[in-house]
N, CA, C and O atoms as CSV, one atom per row, in Angstrom:
chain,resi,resn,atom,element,x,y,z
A,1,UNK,N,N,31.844,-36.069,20.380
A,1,UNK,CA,C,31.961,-34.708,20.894
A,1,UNK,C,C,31.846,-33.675,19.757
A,1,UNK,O,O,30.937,-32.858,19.902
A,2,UNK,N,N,32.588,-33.569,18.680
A,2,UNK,CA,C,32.897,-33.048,17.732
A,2,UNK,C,C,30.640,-32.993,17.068
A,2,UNK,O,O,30.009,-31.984,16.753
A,3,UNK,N,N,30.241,-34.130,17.099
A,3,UNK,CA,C,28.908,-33.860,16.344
A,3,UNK,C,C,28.036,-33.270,17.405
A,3,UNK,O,O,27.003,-32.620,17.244
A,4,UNK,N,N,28.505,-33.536,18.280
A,4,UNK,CA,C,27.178,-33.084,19.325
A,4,UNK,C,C,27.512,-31.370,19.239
A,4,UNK,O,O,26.619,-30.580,19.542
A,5,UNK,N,N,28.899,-30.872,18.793
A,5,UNK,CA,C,28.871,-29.319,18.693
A,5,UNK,C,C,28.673,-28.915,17.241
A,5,UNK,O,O,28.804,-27.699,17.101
A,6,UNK,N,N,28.415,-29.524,16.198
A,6,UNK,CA,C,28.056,-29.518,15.017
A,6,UNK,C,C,26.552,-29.400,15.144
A,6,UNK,O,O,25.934,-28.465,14.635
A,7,UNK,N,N,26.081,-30.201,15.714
A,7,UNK,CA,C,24.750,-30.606,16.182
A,7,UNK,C,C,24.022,-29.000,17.124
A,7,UNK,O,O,22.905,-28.505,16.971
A,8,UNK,N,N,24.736,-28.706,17.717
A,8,UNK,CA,C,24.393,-27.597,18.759
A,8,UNK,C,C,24.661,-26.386,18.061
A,8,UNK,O,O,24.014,-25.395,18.399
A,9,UNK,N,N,25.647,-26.270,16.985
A,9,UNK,CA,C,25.434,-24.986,16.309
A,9,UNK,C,C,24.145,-24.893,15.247
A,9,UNK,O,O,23.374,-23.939,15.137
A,10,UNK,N,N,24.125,-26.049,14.554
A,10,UNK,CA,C,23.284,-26.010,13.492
A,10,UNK,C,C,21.584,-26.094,14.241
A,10,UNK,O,O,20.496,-26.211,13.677
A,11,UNK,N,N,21.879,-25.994,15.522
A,11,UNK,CA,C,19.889,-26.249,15.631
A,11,UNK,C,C,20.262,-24.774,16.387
A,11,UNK,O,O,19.476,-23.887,16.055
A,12,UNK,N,N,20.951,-24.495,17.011
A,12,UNK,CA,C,21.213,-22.416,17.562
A,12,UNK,C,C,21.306,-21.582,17.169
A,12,UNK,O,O,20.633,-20.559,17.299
A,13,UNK,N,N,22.585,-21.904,16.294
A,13,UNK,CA,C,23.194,-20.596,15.610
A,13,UNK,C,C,23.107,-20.496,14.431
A,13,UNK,O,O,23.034,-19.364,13.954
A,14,UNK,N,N,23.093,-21.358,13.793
A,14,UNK,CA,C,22.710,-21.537,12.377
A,14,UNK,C,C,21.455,-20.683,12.008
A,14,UNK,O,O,21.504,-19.882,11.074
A,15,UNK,N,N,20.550,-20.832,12.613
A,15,UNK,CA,C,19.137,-20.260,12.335
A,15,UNK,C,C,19.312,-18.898,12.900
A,15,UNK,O,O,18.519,-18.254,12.213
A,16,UNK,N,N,19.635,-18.405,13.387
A,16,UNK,CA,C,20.017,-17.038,13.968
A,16,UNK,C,C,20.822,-16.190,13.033
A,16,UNK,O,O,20.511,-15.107,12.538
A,17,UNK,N,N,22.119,-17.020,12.862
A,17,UNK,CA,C,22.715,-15.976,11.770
A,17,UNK,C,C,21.924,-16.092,10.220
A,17,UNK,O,O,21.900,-14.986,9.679
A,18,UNK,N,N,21.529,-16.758,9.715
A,18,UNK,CA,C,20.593,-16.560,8.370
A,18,UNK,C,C,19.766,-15.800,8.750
A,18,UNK,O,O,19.956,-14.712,8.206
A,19,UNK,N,N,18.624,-15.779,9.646
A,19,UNK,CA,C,17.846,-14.772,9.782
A,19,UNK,C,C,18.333,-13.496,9.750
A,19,UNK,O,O,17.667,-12.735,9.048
A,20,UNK,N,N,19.402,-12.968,10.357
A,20,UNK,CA,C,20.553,-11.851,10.295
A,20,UNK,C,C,20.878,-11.530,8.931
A,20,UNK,O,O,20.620,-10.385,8.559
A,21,UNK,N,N,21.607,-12.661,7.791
A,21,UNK,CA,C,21.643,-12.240,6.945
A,21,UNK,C,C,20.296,-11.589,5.954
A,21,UNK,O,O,20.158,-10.483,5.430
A,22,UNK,N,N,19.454,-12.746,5.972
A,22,UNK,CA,C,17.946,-12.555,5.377
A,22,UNK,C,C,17.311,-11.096,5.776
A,22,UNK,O,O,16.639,-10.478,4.949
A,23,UNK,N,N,17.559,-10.588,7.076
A,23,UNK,CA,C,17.001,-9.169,7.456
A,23,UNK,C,C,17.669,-7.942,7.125
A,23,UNK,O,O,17.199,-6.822,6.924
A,24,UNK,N,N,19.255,-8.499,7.098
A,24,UNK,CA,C,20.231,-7.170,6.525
A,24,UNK,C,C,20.138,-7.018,5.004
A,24,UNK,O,O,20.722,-6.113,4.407
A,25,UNK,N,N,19.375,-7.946,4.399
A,25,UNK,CA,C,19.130,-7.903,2.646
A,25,UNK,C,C,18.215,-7.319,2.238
A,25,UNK,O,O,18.165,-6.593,1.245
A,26,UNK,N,N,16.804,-7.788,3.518
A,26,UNK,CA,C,15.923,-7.176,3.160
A,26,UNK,C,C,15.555,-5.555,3.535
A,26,UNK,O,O,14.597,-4.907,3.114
A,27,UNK,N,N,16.848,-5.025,4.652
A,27,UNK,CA,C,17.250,-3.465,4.726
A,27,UNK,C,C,18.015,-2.743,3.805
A,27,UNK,O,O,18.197,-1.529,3.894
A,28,UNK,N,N,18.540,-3.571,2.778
A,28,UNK,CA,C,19.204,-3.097,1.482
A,28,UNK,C,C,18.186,-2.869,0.854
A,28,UNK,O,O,18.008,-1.772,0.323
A,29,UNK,N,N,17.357,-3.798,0.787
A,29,UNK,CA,C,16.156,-3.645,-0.794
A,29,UNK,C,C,15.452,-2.526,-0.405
A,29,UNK,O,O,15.153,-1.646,-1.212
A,30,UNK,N,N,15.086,-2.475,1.076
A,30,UNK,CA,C,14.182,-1.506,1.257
A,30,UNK,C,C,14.512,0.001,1.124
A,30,UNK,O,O,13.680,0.888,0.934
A,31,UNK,N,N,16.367,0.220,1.303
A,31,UNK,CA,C,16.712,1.673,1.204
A,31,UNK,C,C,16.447,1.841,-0.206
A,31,UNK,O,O,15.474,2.547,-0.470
A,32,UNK,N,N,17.079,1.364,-1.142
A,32,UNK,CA,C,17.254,1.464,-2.647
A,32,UNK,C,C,15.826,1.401,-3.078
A,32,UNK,O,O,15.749,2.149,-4.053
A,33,UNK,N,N,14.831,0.955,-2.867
A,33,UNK,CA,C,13.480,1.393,-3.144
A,33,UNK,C,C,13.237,2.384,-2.624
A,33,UNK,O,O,12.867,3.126,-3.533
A,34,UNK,N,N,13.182,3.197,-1.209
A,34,UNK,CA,C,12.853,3.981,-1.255
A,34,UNK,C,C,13.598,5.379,-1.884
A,34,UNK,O,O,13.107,6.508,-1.862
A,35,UNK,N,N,14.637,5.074,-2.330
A,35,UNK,CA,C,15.793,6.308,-2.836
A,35,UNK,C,C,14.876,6.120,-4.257
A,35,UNK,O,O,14.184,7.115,-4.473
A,36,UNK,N,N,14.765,5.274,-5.049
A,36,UNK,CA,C,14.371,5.354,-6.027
A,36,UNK,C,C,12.596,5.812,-6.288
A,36,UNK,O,O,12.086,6.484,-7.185
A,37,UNK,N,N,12.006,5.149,-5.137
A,37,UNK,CA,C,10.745,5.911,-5.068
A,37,UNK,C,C,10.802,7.705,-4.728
A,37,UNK,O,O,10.129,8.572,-5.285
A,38,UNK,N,N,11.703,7.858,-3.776
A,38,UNK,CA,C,11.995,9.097,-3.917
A,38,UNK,C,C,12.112,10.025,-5.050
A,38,UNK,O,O,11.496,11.055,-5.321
A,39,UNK,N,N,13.267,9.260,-5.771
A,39,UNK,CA,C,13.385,10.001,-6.958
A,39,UNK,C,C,12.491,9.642,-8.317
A,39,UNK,O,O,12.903,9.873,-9.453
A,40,UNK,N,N,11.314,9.094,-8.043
A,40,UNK,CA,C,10.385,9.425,-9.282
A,40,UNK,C,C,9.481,10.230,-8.847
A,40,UNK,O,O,9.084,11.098,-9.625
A,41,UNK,N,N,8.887,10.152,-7.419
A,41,UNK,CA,C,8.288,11.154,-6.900
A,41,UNK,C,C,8.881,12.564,-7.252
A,41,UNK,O,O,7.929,13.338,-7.355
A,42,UNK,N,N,9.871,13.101,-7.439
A,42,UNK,CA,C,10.727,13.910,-7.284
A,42,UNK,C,C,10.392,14.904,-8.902
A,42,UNK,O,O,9.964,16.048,-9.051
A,43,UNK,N,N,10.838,13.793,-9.961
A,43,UNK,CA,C,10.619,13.533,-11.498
A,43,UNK,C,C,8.976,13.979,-11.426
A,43,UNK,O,O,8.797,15.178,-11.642
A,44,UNK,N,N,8.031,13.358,-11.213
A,44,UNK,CA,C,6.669,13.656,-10.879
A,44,UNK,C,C,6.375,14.906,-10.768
A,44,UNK,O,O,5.846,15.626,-11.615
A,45,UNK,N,N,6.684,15.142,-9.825
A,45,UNK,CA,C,6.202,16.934,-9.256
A,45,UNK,C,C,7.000,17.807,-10.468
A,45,UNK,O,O,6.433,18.896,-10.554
A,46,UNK,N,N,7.775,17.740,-11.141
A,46,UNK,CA,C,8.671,18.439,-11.979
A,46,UNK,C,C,7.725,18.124,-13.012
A,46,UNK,O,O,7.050,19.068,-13.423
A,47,UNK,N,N,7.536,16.977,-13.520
A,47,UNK,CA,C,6.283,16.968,-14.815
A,47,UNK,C,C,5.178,17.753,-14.558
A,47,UNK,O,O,4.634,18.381,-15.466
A,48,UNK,N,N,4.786,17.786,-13.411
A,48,UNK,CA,C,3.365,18.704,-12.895
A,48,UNK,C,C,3.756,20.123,-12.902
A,48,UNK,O,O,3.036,20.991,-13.395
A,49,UNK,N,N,4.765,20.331,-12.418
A,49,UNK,CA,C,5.007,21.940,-12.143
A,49,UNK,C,C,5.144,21.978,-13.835
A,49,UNK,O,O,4.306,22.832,-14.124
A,50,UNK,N,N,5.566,21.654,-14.725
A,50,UNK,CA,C,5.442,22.026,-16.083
A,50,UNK,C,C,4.442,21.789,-16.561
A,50,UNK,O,O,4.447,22.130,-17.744
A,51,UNK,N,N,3.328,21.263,-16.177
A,51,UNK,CA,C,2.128,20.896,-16.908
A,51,UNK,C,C,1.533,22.358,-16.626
A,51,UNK,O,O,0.963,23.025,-17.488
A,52,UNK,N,N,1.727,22.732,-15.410
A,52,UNK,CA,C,0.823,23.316,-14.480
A,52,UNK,C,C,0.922,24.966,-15.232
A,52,UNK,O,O,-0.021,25.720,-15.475
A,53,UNK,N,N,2.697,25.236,-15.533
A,53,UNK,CA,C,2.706,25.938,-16.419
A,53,UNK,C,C,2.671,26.095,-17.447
A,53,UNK,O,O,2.751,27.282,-17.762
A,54,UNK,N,N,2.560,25.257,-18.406
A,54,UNK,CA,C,1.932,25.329,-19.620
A,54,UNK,C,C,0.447,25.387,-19.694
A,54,UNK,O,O,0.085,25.920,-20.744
A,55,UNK,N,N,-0.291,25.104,-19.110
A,55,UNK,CA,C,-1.685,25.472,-18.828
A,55,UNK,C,C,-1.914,26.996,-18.501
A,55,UNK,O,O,-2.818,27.704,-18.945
A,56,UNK,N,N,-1.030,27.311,-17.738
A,56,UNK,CA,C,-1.702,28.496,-17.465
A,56,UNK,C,C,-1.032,29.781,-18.703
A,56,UNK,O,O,-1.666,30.740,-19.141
A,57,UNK,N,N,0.277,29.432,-19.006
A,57,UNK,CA,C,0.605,29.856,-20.767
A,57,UNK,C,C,-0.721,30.430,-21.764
A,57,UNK,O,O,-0.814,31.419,-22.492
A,58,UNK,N,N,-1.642,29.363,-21.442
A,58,UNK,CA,C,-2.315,28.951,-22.726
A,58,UNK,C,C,-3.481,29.773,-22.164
A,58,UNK,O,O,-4.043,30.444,-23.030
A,59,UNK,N,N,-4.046,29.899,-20.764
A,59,UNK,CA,C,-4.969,30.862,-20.440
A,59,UNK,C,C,-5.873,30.113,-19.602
A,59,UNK,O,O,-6.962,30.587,-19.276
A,60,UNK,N,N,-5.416,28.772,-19.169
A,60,UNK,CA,C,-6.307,27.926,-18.234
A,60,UNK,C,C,-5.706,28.500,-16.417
A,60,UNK,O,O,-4.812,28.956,-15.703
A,61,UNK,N,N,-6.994,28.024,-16.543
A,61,UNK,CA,C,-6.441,28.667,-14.454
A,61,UNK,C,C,-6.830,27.786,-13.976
A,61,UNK,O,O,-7.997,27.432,-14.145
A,62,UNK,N,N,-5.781,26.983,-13.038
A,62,UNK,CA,C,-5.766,25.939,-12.525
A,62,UNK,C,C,-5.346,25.899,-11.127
A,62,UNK,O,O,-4.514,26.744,-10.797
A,63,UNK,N,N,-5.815,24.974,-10.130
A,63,UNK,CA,C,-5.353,25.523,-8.325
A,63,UNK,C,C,-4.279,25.232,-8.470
A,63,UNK,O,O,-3.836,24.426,-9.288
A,64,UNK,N,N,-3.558,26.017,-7.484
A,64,UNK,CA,C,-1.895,26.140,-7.176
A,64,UNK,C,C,-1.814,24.964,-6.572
A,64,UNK,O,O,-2.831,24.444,-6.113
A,65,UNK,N,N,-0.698,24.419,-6.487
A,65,UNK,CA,C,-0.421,22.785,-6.468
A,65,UNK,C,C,-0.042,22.659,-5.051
A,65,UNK,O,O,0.851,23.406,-4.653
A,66,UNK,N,N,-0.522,21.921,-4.321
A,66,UNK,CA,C,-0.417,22.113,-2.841
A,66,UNK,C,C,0.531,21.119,-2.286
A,66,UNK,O,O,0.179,19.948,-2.423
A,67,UNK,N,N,1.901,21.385,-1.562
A,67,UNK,CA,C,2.561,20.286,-1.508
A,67,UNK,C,C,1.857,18.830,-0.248
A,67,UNK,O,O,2.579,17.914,0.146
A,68,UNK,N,N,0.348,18.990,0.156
A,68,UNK,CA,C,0.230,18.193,1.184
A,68,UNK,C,C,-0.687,17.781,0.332
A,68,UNK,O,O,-1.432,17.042,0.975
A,69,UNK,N,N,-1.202,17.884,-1.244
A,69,UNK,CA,C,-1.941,16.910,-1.275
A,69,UNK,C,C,-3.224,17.985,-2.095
A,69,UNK,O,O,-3.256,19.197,-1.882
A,70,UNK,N,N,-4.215,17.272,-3.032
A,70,UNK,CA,C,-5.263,17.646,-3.084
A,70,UNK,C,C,-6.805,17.199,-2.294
A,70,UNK,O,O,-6.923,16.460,-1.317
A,71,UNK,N,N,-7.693,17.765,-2.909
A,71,UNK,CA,C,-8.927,17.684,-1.995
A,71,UNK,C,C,-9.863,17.057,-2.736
A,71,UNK,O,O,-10.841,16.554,-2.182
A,72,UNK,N,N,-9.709,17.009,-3.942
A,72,UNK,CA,C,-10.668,16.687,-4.658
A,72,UNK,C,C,-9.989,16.009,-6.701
A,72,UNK,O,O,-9.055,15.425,-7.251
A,73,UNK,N,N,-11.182,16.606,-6.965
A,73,UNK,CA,C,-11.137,15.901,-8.523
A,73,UNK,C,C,-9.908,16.767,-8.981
A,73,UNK,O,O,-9.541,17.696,-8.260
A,74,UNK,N,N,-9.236,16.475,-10.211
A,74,UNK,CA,C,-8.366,17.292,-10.369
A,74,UNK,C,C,-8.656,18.262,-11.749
A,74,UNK,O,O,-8.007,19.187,-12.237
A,75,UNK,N,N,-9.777,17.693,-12.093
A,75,UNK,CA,C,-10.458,18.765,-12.746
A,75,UNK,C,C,-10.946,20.025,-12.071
A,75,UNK,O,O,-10.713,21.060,-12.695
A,76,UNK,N,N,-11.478,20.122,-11.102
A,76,UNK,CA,C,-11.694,21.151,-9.855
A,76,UNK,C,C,-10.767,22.569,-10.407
A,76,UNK,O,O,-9.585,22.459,-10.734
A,77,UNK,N,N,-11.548,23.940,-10.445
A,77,UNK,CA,C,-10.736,24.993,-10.950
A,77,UNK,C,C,-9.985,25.254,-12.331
A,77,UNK,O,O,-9.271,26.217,-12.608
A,78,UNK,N,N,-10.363,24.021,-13.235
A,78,UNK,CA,C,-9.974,24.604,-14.080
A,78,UNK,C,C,-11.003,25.000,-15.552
A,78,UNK,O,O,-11.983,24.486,-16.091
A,79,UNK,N,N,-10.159,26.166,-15.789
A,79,UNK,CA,C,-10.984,27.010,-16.957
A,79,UNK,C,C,-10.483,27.929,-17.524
A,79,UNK,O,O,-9.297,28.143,-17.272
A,80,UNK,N,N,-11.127,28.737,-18.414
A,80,UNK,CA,C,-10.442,29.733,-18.941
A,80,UNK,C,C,-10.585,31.321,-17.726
A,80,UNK,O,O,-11.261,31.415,-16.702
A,81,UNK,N,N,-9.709,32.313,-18.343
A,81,UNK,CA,C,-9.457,33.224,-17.764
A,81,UNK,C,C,-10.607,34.259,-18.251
A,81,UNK,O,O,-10.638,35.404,-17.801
């Protein structure tokens, strides 16, 4: 009696709750990557917005930085004044 419910958890439940654990681990990894992808993206745009002004410091004119994205080369628009 005792193996046949040893027997009946391990081919049911057994495989059910690991998968549970295995999916709640792999919803950990995935927040903390994206918090951290977040925050280099974040770091990113802050290196650009300073690039963007030091270029134009110096007398280069360059397109205003579009938060959805560019269109093209990123040489595009730039030059002197």
């Amino acid at each position: 009696m005792v193996m046949q419910g040893w027997t009946e958890f391990r081919t049911h439940v057994l495989p059910w709750l690991l998968a549970g654990a295995v999916i709640g681990l792999m919803a950990v990894q995935e927040n903390e990557r994206t918090a951290r992808l977040n925050e280099l993206l974040l770091r990113q745009a802050q290196s650009l917005e300073s690039v963007h002004i030091l270029l134009s410091t110096q007398g280069f004119i360059s397109p205003p930085i579009s938060p959805t994205g560019g269109t093209g080369s990123p040489s595009v628009g730039l030059g002197f004044r």
